[in-house]
TORTIRO-815738 format. One record per residue: residue number from 1; x, y, z of N, C-alpha, C in turn. Coordinates in pm, whole numbers, plus 50000, padded with zeros to 5 digits. Layout:
N
ATOM num   nxx   nyy   nzz  caxx  cayy  cazz   cxx   cyy   czz
ATOM NUM     X     Y     Z     X     Y     Z     X     Y     Z
...
! end
This chain:
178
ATOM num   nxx   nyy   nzz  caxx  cayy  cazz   cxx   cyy   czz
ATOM   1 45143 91440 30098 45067 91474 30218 45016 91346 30283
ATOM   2 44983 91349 30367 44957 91243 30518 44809 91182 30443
ATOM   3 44791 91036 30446 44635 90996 30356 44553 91048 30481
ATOM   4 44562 91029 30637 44496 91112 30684 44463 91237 30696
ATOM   5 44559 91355 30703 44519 91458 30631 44455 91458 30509
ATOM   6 44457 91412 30472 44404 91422 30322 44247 91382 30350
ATOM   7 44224 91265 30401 44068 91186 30388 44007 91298 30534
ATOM   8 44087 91345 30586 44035 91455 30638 43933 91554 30597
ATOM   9 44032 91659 30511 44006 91716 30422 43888 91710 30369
ATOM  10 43929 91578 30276 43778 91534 30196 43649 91548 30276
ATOM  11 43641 91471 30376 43562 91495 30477 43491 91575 30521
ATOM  12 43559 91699 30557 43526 91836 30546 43492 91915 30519
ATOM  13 43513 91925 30387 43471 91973 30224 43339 91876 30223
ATOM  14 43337 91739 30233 43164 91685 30233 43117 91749 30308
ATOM  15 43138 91759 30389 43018 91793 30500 42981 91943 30498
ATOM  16 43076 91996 30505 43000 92141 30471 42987 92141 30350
ATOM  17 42906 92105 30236 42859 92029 30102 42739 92051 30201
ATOM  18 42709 91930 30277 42572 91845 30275 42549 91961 30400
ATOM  19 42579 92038 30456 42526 92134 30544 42491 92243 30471
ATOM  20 42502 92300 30363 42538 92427 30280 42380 92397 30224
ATOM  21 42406 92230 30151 42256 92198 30080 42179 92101 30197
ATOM  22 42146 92114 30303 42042 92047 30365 42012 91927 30354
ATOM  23 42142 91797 30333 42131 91707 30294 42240 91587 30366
ATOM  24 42233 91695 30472 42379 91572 30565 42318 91475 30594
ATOM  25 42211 91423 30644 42151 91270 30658 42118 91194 30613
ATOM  26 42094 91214 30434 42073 91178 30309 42233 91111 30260
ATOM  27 42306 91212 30231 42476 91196 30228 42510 91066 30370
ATOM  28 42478 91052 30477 42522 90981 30583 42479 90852 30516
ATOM  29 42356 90791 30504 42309 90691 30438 42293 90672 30349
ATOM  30 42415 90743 30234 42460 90704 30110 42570 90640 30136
ATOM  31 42634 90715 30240 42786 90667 30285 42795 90515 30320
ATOM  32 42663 90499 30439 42670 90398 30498 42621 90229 30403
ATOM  33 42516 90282 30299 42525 90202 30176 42671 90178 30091
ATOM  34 42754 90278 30085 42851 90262 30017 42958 90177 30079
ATOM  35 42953 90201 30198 43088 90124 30292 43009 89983 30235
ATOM  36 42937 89951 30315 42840 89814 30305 42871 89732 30153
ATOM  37 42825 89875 30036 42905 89760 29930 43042 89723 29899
ATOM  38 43108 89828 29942 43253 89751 29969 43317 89668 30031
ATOM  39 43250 89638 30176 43271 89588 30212 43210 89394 30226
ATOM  40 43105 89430 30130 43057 89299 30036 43062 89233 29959
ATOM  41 43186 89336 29841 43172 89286 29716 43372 89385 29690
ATOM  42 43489 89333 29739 43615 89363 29755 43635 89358 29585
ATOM  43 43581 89328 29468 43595 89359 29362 43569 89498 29312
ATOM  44 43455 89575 29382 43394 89706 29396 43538 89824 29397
ATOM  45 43597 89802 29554 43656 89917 29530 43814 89852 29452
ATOM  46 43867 89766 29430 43966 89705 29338 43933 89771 29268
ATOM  47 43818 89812 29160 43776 89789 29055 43804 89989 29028
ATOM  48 43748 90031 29170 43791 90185 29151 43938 90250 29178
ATOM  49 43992 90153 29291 44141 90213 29264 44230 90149 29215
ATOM  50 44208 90090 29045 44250 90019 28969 44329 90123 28915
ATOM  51 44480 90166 28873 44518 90247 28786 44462 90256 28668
ATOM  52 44446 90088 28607 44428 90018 28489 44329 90043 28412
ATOM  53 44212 90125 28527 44062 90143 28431 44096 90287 28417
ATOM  54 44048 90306 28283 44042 90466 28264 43961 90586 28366
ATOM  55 43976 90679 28381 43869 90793 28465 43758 90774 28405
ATOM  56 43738 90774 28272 43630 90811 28206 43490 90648 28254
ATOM  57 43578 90512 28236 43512 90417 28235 43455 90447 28428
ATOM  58 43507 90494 28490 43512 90438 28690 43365 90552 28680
ATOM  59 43423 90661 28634 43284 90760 28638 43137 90720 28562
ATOM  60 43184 90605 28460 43042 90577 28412 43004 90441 28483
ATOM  61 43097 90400 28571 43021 90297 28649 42974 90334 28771
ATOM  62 43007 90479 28822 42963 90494 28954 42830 90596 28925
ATOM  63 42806 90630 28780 42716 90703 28766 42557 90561 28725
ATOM  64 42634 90462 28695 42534 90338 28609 42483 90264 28784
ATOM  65 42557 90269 28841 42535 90196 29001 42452 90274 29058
ATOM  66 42528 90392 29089 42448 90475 29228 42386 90623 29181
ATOM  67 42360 90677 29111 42299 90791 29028 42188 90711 29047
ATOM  68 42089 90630 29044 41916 90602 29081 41913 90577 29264
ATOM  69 42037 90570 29320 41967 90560 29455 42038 90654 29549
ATOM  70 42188 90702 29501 42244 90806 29557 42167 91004 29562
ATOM  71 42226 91031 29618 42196 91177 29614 42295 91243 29530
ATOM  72 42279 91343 29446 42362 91412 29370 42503 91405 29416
ATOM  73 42492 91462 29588 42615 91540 29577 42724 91425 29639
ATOM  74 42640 91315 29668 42728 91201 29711 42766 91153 29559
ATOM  75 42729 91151 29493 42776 91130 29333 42854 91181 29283
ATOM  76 42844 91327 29272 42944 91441 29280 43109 91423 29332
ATOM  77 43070 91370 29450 43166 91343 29552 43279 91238 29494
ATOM  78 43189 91129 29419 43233 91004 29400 43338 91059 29266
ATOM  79 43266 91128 29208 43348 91156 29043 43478 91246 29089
ATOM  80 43452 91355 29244 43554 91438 29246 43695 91331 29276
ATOM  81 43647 91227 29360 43770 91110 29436 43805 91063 29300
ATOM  82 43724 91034 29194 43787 90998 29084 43892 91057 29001
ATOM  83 43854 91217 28987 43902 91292 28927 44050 91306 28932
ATOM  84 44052 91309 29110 44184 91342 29183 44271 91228 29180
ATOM  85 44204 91110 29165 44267 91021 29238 44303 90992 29324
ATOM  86 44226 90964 29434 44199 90936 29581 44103 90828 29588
ATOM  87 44043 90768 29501 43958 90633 29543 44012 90558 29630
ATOM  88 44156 90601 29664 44209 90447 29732 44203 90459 29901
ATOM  89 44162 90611 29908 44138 90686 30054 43975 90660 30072
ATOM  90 43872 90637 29970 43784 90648 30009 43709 90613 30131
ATOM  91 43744 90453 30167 43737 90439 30348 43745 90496 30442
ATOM  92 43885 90571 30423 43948 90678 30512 43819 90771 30489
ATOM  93 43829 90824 30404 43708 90959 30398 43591 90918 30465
ATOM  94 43549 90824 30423 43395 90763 30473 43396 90771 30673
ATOM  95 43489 90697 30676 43499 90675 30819 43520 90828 30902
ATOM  96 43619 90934 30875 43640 91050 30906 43471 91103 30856
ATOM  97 43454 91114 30809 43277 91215 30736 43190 91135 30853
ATOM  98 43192 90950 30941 43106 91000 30980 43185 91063 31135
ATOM  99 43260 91059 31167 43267 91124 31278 43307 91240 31291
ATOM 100 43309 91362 31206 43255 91464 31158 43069 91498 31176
ATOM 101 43017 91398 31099 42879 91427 31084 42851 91398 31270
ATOM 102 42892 91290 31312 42887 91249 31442 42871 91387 31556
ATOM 103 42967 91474 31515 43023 91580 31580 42916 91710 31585
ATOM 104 42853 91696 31451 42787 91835 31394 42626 91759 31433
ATOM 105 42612 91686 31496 42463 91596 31487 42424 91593 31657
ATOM 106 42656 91626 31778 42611 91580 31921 42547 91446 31910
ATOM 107 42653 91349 31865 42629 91220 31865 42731 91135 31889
ATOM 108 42743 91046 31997 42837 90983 32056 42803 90838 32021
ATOM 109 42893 90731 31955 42914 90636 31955 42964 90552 32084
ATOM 110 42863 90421 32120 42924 90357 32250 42902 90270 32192
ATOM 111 43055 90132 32228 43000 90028 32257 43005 89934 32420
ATOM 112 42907 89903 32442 42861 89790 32532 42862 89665 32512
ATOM 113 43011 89594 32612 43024 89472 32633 42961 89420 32738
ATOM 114 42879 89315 32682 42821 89214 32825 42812 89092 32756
ATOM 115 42815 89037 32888 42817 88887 32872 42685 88794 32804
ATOM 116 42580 88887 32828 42464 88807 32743 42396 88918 32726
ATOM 117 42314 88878 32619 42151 88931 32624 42099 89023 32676
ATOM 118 42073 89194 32713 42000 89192 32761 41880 89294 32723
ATOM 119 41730 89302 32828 41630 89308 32723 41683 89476 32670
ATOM 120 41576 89488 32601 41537 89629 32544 41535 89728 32662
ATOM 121 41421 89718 32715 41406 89825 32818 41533 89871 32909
ATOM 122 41613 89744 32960 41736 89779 33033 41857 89895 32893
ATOM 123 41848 89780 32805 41945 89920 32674 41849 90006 32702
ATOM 124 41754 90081 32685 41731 90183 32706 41743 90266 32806
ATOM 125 41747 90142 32884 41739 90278 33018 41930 90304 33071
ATOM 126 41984 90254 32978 42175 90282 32982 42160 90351 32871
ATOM 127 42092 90381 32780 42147 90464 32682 42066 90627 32716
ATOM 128 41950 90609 32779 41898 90760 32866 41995 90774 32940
ATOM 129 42071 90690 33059 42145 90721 33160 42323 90797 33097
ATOM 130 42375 90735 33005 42469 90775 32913 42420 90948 32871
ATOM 131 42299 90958 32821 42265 91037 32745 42250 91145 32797
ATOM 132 42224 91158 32946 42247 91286 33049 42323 91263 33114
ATOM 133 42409 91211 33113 42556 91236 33156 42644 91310 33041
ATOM 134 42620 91257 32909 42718 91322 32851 42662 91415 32738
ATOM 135 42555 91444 32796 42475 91553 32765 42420 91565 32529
ATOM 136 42489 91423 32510 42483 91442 32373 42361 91288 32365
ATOM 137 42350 91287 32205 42304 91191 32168 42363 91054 32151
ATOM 138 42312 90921 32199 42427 90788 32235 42372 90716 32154
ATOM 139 42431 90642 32081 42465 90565 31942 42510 90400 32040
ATOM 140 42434 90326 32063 42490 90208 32120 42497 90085 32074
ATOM 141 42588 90019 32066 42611 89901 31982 42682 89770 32068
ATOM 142 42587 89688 32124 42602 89596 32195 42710 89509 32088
ATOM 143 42780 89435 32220 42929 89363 32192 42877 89220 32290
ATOM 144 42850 89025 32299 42854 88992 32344 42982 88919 32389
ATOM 145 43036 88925 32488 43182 88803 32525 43172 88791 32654
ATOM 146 43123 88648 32650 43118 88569 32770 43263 88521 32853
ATOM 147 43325 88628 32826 43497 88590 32900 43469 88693 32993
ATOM 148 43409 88752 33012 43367 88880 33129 43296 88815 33265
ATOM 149 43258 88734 33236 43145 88629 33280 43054 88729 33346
ATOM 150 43042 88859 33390 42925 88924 33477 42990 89113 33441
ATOM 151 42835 89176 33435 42893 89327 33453 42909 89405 33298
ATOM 152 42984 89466 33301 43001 89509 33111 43142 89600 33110
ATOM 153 43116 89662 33006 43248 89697 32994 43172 89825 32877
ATOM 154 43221 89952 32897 43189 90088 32828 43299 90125 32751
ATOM 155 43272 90158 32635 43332 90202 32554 43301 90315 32474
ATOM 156 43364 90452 32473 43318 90603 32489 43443 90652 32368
ATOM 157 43419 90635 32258 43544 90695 32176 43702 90629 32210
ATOM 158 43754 90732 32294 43908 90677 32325 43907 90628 32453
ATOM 159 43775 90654 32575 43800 90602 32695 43708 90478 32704
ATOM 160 43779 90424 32831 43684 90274 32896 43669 90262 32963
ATOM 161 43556 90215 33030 43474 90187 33217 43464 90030 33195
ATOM 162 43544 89963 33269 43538 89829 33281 43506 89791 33418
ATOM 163 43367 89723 33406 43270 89735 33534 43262 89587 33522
ATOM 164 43355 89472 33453 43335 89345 33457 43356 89247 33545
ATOM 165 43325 89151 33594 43361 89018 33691 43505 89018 33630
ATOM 166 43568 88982 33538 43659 88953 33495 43735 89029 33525
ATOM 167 43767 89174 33538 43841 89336 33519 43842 89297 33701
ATOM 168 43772 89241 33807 43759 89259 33949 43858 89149 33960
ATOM 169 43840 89003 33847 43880 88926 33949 44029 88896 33929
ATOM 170 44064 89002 33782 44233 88985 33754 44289 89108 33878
ATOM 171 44179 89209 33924 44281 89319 33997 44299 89246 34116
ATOM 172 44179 89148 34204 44265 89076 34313 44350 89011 34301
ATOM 173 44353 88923 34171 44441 88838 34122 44623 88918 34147
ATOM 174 44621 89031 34108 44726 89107 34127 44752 89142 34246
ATOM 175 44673 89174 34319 44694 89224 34470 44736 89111 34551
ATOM 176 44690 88952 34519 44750 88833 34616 44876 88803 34567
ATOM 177 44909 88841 34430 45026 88834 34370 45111 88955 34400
ATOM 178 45130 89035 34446 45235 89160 34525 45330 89058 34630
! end
């Protein structure tokens, strides 16, 4: 079967888990601790989708690690990927669960390119303006690149609003070039 189908799946099965027990935001920032150590310490998940280590040893290290700061059923979770053998999807799963949870929460991820800095109050007042337009909750994550030189550039899931100096001055650039 397809590893995306599959880390799908998994996904799925979490989340209605952490909806069933009242614990999807608990589970979210277990997740988001978990990516973080993998993505800190590349011996971590080696170490789980190792053929080489037994089931029995991966389950007593994920119970010796994260059993004092995890939640049960993210633990649970961890021993079922073991069980099956799917540790090596776990990314996949993580990343699909949150935009799942994303989904079940009316929460939209943006990112915002600009060229510098700017204050607080202005992000706020683009992430209210985002936020009744697209009628959900906006998740914004500033991007700086000074190759734009002025303006920004929106980024909405799969679509883009490129409102940049740069995006204006390649389309005349094309139009003197016809």
């Amino acid at each position: 079967m397809n590893i995306s189908k599959v880390s799908i799946r998994y996904a799925k099965a979490l989340l209605a888990t952490t909806i069933e027990n009242n614990s999807t935001d608990e589970v979210f920032s277990n997740l988001k601790l978990l990516e973080n150590v993998i993505h800190e310490d590349k011996e971590f998940i080696k170490m789980i989708a190792s053929p080489h280590i037994p089931i029995s040893k991966k389950k007593e290290i994920i119970y010796k690690v994260f059993n004092p700061i995890f939640n049960q059923i993210t633990i649970n979770f961890l021993i079922k990927l073991i069980e099956n053998k799917r540790e090596t999807i776990l990314l996949n799963i993580i990343y699909n669960f949150y935009k799942l949870y994303n989904d079940h929460k009316n929460i939209v991820e943006v990112t915002l390119i600009i060229p510098y800095n700017i204050s607080t109050k202005t992000l706020e007042e683009i992430q209210n303006t985002l936020e009744k337009k697209l009628n959900k909750k906006v998740n914004i994550k500033t991007k700086i690149d000074e190759k734009i030189i002025g303006g920004f550039i929106i980024q909405i899931e799969d679509k883009e609003y490129n409102a940049s100096i740069l995006n204006q001055l390649n389309k005349i650039k094309e139009k003197i070039n016809i």
